[in-house]
ROKOL-978771 format. One record per residue: residue in one letter; y, z, x of N, C-alpha, C in turn. Coordinates in steps of 0.001 Angstrom, whole numbers, padded with zeros to 6 digits, always signed. Last residue first. Layout:
N
aYZXYZXYZX
...
! end
This chain:
278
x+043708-103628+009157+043055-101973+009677+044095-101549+010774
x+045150-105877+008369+045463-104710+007951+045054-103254+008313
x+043484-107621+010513+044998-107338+010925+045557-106018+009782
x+041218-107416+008362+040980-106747+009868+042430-106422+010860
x+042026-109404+006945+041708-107842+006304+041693-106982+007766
x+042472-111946+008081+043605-110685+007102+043419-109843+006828
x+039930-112605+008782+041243-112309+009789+042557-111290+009220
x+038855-112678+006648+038410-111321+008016+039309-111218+008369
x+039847-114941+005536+040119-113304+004650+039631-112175+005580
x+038957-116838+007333+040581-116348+006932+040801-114856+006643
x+036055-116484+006826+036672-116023+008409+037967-115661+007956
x+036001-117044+004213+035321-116043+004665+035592-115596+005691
x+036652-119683+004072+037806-118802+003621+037141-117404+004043
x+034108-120949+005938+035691-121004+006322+036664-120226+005282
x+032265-120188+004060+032522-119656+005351+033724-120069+005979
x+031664-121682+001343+032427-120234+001351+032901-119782+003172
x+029944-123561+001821+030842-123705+001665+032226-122745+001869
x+027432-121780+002811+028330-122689+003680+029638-123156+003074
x+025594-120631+000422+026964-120032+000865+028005-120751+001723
x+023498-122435+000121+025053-122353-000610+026228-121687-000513
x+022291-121416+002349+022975-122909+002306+023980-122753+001302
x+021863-118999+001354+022751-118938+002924+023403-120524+002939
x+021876-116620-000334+021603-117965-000909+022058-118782+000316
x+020449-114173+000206+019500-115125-000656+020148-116197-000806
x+022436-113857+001991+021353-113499+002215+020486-114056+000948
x+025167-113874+000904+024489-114707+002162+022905-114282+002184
x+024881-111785-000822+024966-113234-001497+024594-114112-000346
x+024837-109541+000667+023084-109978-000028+023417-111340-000736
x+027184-109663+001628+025850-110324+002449+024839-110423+002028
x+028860-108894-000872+028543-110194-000177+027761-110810+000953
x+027889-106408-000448+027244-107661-001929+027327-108869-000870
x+028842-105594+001645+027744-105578+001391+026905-106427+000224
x+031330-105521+000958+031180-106544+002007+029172-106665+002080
x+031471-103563-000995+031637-104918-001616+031441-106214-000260
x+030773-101360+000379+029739-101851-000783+030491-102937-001201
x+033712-101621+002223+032037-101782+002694+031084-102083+001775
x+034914-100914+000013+034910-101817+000276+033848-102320+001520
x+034187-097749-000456+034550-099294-001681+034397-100794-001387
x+035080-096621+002083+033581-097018+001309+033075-097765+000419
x+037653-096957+001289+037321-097590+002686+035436-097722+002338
x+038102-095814-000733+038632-097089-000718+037860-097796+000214
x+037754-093253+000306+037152-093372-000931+037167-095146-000897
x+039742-092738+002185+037838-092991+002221+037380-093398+001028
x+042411-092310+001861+041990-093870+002381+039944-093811+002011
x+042756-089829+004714+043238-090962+003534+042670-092192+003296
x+041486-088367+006783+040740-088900+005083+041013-089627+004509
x+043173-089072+008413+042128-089761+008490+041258-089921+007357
x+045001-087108+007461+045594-088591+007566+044338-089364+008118
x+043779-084663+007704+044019-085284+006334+044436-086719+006276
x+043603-084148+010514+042308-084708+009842+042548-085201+008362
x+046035-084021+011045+045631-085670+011451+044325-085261+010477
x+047666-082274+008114+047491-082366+009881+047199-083948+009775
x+050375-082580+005723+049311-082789+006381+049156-082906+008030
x+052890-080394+005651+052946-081396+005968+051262-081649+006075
x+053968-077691+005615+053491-078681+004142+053067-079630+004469
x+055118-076864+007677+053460-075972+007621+053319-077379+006512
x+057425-078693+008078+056526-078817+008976+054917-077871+008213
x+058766-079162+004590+058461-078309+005570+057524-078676+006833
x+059755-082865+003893+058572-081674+003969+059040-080690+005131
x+060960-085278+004875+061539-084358+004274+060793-082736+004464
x+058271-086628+003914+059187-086905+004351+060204-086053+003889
x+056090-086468+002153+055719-086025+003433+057026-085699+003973
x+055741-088578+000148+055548-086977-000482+056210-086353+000493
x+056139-090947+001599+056867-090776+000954+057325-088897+000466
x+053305-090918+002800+054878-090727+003807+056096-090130+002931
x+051889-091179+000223+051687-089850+000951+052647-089896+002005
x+052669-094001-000490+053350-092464-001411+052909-091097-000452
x+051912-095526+001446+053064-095483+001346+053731-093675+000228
x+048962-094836+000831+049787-094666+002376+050875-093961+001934
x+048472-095933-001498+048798-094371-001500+049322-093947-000222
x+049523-098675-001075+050165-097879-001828+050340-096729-001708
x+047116-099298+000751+048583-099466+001299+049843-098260+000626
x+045096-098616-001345+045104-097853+000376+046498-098276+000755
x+045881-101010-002977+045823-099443-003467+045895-098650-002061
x+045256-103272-001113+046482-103027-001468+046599-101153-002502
x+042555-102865-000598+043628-103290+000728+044986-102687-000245
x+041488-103498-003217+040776-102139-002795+042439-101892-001319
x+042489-106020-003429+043075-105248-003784+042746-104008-004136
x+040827-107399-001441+041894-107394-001486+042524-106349-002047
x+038223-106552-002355+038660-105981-001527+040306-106015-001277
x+038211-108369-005100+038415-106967-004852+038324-106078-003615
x+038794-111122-003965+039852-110305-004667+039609-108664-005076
x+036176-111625-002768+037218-111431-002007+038600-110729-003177
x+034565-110889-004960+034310-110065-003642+035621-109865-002910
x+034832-113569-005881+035442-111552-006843+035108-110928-006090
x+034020-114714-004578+035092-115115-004901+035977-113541-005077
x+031577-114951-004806+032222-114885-003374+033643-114421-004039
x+031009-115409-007271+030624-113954-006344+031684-113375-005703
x+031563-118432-007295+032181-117086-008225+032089-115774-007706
x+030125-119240-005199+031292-119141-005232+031924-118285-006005
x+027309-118766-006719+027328-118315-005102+029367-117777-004605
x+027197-119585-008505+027114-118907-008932+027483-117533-007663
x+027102-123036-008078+028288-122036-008974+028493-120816-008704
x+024804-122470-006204+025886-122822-005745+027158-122171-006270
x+022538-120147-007720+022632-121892-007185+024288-121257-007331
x+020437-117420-007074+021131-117599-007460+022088-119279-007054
x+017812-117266-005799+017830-116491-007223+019425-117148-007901
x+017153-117787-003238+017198-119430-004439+017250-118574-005744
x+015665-115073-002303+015952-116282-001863+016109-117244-003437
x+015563-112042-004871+015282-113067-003031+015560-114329-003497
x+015772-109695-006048+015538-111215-006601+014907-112236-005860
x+016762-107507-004538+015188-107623-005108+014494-108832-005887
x+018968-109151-003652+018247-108695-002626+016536-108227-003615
x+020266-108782-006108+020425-109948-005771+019059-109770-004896
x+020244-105810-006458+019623-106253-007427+019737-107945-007004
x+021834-104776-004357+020299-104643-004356+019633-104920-005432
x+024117-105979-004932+023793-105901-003688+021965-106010-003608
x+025090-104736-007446+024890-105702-007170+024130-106287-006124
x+024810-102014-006832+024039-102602-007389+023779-104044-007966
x+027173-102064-005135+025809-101249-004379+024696-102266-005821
x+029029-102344-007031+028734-103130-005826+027537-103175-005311
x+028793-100403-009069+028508-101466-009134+028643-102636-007788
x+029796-098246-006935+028829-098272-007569+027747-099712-008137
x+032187-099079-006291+031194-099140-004989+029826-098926-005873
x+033527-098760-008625+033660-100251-008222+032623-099876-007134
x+033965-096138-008612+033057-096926-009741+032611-098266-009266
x+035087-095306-006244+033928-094545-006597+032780-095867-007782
x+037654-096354-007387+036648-096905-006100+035484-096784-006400
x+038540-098152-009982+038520-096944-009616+037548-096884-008343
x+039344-100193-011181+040482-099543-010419+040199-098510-009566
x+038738-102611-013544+037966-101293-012426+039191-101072-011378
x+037952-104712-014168+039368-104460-015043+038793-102935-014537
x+036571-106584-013047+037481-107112-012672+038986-105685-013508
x+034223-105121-013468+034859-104488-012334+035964-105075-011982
x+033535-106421-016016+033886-105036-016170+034569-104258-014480
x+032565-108538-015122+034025-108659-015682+034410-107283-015886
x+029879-107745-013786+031395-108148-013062+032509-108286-013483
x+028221-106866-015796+028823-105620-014698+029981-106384-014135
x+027436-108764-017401+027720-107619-017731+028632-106774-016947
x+026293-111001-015267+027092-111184-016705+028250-109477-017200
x+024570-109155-013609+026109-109959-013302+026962-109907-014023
x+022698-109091-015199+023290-107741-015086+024374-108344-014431
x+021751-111422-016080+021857-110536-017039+023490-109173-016712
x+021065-112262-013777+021846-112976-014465+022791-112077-015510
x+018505-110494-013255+020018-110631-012407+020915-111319-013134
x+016983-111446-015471+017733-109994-015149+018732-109820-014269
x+016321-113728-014963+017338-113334-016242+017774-112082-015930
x+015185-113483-012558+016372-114442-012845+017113-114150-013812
x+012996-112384-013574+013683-111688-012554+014940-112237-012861
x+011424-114429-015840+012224-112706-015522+013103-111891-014979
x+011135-116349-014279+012041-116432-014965+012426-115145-014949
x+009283-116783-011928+009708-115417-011494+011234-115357-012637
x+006202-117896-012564+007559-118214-012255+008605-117248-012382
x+002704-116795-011436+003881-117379-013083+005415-117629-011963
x+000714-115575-010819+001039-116724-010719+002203-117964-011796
x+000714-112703-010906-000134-113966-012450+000595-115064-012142
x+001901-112055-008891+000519-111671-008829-000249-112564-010088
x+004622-112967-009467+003698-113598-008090+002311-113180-008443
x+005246-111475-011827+005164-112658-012156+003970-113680-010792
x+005325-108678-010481+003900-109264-011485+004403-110684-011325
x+007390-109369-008598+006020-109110-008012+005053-109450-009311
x+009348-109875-010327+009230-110565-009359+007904-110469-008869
x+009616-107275-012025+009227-109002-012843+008718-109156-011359
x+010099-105277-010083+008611-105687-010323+008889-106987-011139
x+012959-106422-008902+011390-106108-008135+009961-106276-008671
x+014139-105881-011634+014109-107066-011081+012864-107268-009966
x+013883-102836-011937+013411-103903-012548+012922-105159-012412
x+015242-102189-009365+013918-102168-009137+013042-102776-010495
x+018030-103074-010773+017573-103282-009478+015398-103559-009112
x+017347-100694-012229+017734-102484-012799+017065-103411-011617
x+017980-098701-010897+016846-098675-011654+016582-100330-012226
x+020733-098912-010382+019625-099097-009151+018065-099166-009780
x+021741-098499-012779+022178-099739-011730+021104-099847-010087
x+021245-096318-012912+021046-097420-014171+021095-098550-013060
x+022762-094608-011458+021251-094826-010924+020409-096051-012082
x+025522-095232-012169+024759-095838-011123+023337-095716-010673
x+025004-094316-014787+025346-095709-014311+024824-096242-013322
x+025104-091709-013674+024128-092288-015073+023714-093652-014589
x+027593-091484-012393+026437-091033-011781+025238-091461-012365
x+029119-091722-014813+029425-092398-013734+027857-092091-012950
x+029790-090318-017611+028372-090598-017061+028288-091545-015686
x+032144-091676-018882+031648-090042-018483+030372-089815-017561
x+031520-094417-019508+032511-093735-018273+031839-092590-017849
x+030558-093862-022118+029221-094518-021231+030005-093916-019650
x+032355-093200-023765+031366-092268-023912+030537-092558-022260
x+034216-095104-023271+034205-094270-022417+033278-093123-022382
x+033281-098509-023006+032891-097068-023551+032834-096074-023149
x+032949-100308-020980+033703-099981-022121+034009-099148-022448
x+030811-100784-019280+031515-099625-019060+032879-099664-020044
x+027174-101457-019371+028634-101539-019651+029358-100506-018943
x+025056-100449-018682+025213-101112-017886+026834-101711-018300
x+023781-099090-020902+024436-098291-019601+024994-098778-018526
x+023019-100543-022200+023723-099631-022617+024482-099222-021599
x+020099-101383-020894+021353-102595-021087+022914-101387-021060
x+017941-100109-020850+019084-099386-020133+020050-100276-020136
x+016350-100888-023178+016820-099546-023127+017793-099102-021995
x+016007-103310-022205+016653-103538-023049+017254-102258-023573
x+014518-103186-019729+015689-103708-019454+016564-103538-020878
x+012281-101831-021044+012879-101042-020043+014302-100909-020076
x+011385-104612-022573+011517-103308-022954+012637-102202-021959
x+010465-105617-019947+011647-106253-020562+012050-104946-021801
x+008731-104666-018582+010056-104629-017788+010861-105161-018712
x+006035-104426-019506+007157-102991-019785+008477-103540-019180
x+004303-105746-017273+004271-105934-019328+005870-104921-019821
x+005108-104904-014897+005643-106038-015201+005690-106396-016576
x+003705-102642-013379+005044-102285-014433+005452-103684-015365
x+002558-104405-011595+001708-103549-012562+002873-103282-013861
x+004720-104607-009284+004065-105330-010174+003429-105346-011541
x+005208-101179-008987+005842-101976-008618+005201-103559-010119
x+004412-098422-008988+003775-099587-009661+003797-101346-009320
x+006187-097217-007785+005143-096695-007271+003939-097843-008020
x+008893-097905-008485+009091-097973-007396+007228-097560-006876
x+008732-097753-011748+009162-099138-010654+008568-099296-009229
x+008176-094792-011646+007135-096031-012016+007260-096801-011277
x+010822-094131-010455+009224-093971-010149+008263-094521-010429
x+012302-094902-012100+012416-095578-010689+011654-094973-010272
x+011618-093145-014470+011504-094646-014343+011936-095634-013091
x+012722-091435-013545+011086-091053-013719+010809-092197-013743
x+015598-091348-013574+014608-091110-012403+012855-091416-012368
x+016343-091471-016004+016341-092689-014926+015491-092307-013364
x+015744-089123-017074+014967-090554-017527+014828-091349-016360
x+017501-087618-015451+016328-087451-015433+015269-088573-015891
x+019956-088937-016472+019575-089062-015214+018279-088882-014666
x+019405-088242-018991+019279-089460-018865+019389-089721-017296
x+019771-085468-019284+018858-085485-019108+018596-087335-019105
x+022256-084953-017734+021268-084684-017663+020312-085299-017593
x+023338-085422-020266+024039-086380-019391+023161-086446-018107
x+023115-083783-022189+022524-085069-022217+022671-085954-021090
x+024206-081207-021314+022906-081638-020713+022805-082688-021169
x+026618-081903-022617+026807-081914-021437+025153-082206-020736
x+026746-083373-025984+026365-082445-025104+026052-082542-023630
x+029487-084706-027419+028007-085060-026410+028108-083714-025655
x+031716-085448-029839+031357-084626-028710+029878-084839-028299
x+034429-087866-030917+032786-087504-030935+032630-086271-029759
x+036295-089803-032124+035569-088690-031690+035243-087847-032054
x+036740-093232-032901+036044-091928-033467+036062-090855-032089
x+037226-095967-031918+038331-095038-031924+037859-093097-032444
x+035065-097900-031513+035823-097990-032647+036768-096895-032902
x+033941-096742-028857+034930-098171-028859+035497-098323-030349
x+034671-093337-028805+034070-094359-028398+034748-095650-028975
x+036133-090438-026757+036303-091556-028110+035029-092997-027884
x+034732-087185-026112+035220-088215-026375+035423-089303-026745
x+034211-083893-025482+034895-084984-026257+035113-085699-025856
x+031689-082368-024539+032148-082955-023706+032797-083837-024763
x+029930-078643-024739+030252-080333-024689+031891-080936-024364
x+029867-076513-024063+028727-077541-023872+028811-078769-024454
x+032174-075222-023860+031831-075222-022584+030044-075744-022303
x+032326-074667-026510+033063-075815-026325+032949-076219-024825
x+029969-073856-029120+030277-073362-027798+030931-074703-027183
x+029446-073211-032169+029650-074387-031241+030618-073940-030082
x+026725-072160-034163+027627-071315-032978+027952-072561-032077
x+027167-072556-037971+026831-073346-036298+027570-072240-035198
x+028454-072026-039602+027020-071169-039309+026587-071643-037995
x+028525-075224-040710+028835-074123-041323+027793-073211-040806
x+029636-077273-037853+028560-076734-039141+028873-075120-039619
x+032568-078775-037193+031785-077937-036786+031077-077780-038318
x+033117-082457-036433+033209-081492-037601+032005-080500-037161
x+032387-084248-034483+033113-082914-033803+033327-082046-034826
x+029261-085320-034083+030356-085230-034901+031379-084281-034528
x+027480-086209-031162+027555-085388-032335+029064-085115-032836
x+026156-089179-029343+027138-088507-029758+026865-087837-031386
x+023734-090403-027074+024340-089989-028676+025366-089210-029225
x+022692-092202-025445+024011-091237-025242+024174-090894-026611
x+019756-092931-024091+020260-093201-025600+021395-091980-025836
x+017517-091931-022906+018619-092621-022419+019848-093180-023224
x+015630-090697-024605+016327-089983-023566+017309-090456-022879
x+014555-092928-025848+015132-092071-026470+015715-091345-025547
x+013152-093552-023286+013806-094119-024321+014653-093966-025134
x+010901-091318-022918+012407-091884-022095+013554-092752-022315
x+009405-091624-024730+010356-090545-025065+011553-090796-024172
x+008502-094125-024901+009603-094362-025588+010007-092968-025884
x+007276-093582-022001+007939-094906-022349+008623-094537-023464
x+004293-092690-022441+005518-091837-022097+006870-093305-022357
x+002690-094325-023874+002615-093086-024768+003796-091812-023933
x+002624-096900-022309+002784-096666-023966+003008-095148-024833
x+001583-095321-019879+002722-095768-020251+003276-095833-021778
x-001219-094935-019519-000172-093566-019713+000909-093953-020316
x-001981-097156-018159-002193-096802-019546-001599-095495-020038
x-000840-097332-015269-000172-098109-016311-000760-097303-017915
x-001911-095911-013352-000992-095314-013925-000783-095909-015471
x-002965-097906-011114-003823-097371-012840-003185-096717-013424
x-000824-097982-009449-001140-099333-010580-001859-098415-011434
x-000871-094670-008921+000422-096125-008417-000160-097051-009774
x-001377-092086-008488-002448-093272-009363-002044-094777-009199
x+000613-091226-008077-001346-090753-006508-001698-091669-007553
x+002535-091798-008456+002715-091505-007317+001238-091819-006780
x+002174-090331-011235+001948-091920-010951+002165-091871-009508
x+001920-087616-010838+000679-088309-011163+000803-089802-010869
! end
């Protein structure tokens, strides 16, 4: 329906809005079983949250917040502007998900990242209502700000590719739905910065498992041995990791290009070193 109604959609909202709300909201159930309860252990999912408790979550919840997140990058994406009374609300129901502390929140990797693209298209509409009421696009600004704040110290202590390309990717397209002058100078270098130390050491994990898969190898029966197509896999997960982080860093050239000038001479160095490692 919002699809064929796009903007008049909006009065529907107030009255779907806070079941999705509730639908994004990871709740965890007590692992003490009920008396009489039939607790089937192949529907949920243990585990601890940040004050040390566990807890079990039912496997469809995981579900059904992907499903939230979907319906709401439909709005975003079919309202665009119009969505703009609702974007701070929205932003404050998917904050949650935008950590990764919590390993309740971990489990949900796939959650995350469409959290992280749904943010994204947050930032889109502030930007567009604020242009259409002739207002100043603060909104948007806080929301990128917002989600930086949140998501980058959490990828400084990220190891894991899959996760780290996630939040890359949504870095990327949440700078890019901000546009031009969203982000000043400081803010340009710091980026830059954690861009370059996590490829770096996206470079040095791919070296490592090299080194342990010769290591496994050596010695090996000839049938045990990997062919070439396994010695070309090695490495993908990492190698896609780090494309979504060369990718932030062009949506950082890309909205902020004068402030980026400073950054372009360590920007060639670190090509030159990363490209002598391929």
């Amino acid at each position: 329906i919002c699809k064929c109604l796009k903007s008049d959609f909006a009065p529907f909202l107030p009255h779907l809005l806070p079941g999705l709300f509730k639908q994004l909201k990871l709740e965890a159930e007590d692992t003490t079983a009920k008396p009489g309860a039939d607790d089937d252990d192949d529907e949920f999912i243990t585990v601890s949250t940040n004050d040390g408790k566990l807890m079990k979550v039912r496997t469809s919840k995981f579900e059904e917040v992907q499903q939230a997140l979907a319906t709401l990058q439909t709005y975003c994406t079919m309202m665009e502007g119009s969505f703009f009374d609702y974007v701070p609300q929205t932003a404050e129901a998917l904050l949650p998900l935008l950590s990764s502390s919590d390993e309740l929140v971990m489990m949900c990797d796939e959650a995350r990242a469409a959290a992280f693209q749904t943010w994204a298209s947050l930032i889109k509409c502030a930007r567009s209502g604020a242009k259409e009421r002739n207002m100043q696009a603060t909104i948007a600004t806080e929301l990128l700000r917002n989600f930086v704040q949140r998501v980058c110290p959490a990828m400084q202590q990220d190891d894991d590719p899959d996760s780290l390309r996630s939040a890359a990717d949504g870095i990327a397209e949440c700078l890019k739905a901000a546009g031009p002058g969203c982000i000043g100078g400081q803010e340009v270098s710091q980026l830059t910065q954690q861009m370059f130390h996590l490829i770096d050491e996206s470079f040095k994990r791919t070296i490592k498992e090299e080194q342990a898969r010769k290591e496994g190898a050596a010695g090996a029966p000839a049938e045990l041995q990997g062919d070439e197509d396994d010695e070309d896999n090695e490495g993908g997960d990492e190698e896609g990791c780090r494309r979504s982080l060369e990718d932030a860093m062009g949506a950082v050239m890309e909205v902020a290009p004068q402030e980026f000038m400073p950054c372009l001479p360590e920007c060639a160095n670190r090509m030159k070193q990363w490209l002598s490692v391929k």
